[in-house]
N, C-alpha and C positions, 0 to 999 in steps of 0.2 A: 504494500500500500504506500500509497505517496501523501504526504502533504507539502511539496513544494511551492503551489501555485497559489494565490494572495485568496482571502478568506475560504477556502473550499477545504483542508485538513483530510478527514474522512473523504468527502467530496469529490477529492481528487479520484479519488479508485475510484468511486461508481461514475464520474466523468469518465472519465480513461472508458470505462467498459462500451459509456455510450458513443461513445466519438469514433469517428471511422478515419482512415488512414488519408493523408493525404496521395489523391491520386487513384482512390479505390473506386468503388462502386456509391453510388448516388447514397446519401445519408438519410436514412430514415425519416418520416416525420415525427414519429415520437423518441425520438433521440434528441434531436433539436429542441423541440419543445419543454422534454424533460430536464433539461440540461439549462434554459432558461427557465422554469420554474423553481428550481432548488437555486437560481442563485438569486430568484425572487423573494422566494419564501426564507433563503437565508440572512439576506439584508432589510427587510421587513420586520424580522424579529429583534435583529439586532439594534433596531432603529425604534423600535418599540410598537409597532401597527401589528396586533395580533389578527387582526379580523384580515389585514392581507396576509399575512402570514401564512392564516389556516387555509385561505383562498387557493394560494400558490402550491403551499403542498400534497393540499388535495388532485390539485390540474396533474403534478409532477406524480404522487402515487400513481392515478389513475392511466397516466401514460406510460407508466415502467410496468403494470400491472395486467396491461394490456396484452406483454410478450408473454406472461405466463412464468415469467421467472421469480422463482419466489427468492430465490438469494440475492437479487438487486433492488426488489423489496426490503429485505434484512435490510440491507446495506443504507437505501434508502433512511430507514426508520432511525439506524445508529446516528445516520448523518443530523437528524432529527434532535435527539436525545443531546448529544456533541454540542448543536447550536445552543441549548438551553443553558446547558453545563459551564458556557461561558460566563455565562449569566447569572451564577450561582443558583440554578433554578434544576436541585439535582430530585430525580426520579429514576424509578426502575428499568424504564423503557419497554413498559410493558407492551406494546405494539411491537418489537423487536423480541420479545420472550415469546409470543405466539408464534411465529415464525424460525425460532433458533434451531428447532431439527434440520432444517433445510436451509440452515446458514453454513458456511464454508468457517473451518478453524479461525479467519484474522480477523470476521467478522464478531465471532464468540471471546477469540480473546480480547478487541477492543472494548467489545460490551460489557468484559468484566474489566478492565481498566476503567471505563469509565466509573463506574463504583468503588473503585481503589482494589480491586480483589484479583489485580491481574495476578499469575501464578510467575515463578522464574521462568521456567521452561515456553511462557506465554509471551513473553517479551521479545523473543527475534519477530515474533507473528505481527507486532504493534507498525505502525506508521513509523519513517526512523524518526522523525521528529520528535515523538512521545517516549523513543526507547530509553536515550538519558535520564529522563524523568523517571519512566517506569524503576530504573534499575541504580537510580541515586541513592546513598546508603545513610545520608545524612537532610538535613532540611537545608542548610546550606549548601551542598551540591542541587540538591534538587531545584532549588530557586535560582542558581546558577546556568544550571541545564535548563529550565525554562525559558531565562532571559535569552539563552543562545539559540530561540527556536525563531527563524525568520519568516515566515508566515503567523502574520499578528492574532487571525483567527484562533490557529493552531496550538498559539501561545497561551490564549485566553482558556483554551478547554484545557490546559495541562497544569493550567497556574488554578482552575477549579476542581480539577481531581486532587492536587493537594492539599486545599481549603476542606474535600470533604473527607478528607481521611487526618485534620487535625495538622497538617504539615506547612501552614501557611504564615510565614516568616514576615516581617516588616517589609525586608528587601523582596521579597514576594508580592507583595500586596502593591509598593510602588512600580513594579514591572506593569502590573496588571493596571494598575490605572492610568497610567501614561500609556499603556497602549491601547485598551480602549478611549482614551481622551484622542491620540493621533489620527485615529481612525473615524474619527466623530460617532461613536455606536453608545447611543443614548443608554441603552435597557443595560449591557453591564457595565458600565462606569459609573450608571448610579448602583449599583448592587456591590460593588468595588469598593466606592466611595463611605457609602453604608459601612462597610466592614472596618476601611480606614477611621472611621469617624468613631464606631463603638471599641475600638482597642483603647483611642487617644482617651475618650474617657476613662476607661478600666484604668487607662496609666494617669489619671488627673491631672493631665494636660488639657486644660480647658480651652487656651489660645490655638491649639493645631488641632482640637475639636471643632472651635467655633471656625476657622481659616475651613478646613474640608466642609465643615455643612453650608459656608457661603457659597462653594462650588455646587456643592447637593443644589442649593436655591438656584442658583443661577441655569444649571441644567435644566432643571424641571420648569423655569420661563419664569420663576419669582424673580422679587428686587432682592440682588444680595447683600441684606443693608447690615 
């Protein structure tokens, strides 16, 4: 699996599967179409518009679902689950569990990465992006090996698999919100920012509380007064 290419992560594989060679045979309609509704429904969410969100991935299910194949279904749904997770918005993936018997291994083990529950032996199977992370033995390597992921998307789901498994370090959390802030992606920079804002409390730092929740206002269209 690939995540090299700028917010797609997962995405990239089930791209890759739909996209035809150049130079080949005429490219499908629903390859095309599929391939721009997931990167609809992915910048949608990230942006914060759920109601296009669901629009988008239902067009993009519906056309993947079309061929009959259920493992770019799976893949589909992980791709799904991955967008959330940026977002600190973690669940089972339970649309990707109905479908797991007839998901291929890098599929399974991504879907238990995403849950922190990859196994050793699971990690060659991972995105290389994610394998650093997976296989970081420390919180500072891992927050390390995040910041080194160049696909920003790709960075956000890796920087919230270690938030949900308790591993999310300071130098962590400011990766995470300059990169969703670079990227302008409303939904996790405020989920980000949240998390920056309730540490500075726990540490009664009330000035770098109050400094992140003006950012909080200002995102959300208040006066950040």
């Amino acid at each position: 699996m690939s995540a090299t290419l700028p917010r797609r992560l997962l995405a990239a594989c089930l791209l890759a599967a739909l996209a035809a060679c150049a130079g080949g045979p005429p490219v499908p309609d629903w390859k095309m179409n599929a391939q721009s509704a997931i990167e609809r429904f992915q910048a949608a969410y990230l942006g914060g518009n759920e109601r296009v969100e669901a629009a988008e991935y239902q067009r993009a299910r519906e056309q993947i679902a079309a061929t009959g194949k259920i493992e770019l279904v799976a893949r589909l749904e992980l791709v799904r689950c991955a967008t959330r997770a940026a977002s600190l918005v973690f669940n089972e993936c339970a649309r990707f569990e109905r479908l797991r018997k007839d998901a291929a291994a890098p599929e399974r083990a991504y879907a238990a990465y995403l849950v922190g529950a990859a196994k050793p032996e699971e990690i060659a199977l991972l995105p290389q992006a994610h394998r650093g992370v997976a296989g970081a033995t420390s919180d500072t390597a891992a927050a390390a090996a995040v910041a080194g992921i160049a696909d920003p998307l790709a960075q956000l789901v890796a920087a919230g698999v270690l938030m949900r498994t308790g591993r999310a370090s300071p130098a962590l959390l400011a990766t995470a919100v300059e990169t969703a802030s670079a990227q302008g992606w409303r939904r996790p920079l405020l989920a980000w920012l949240g998390v920056q804002a309730m540490r500075a409390d726990k540490a009664g730092d009330a000035a770098e509380a109050g400094r992140i929740r003006r950012r909080i206002d200002l995102v959300e269209g208040k006066d950040p007064g």
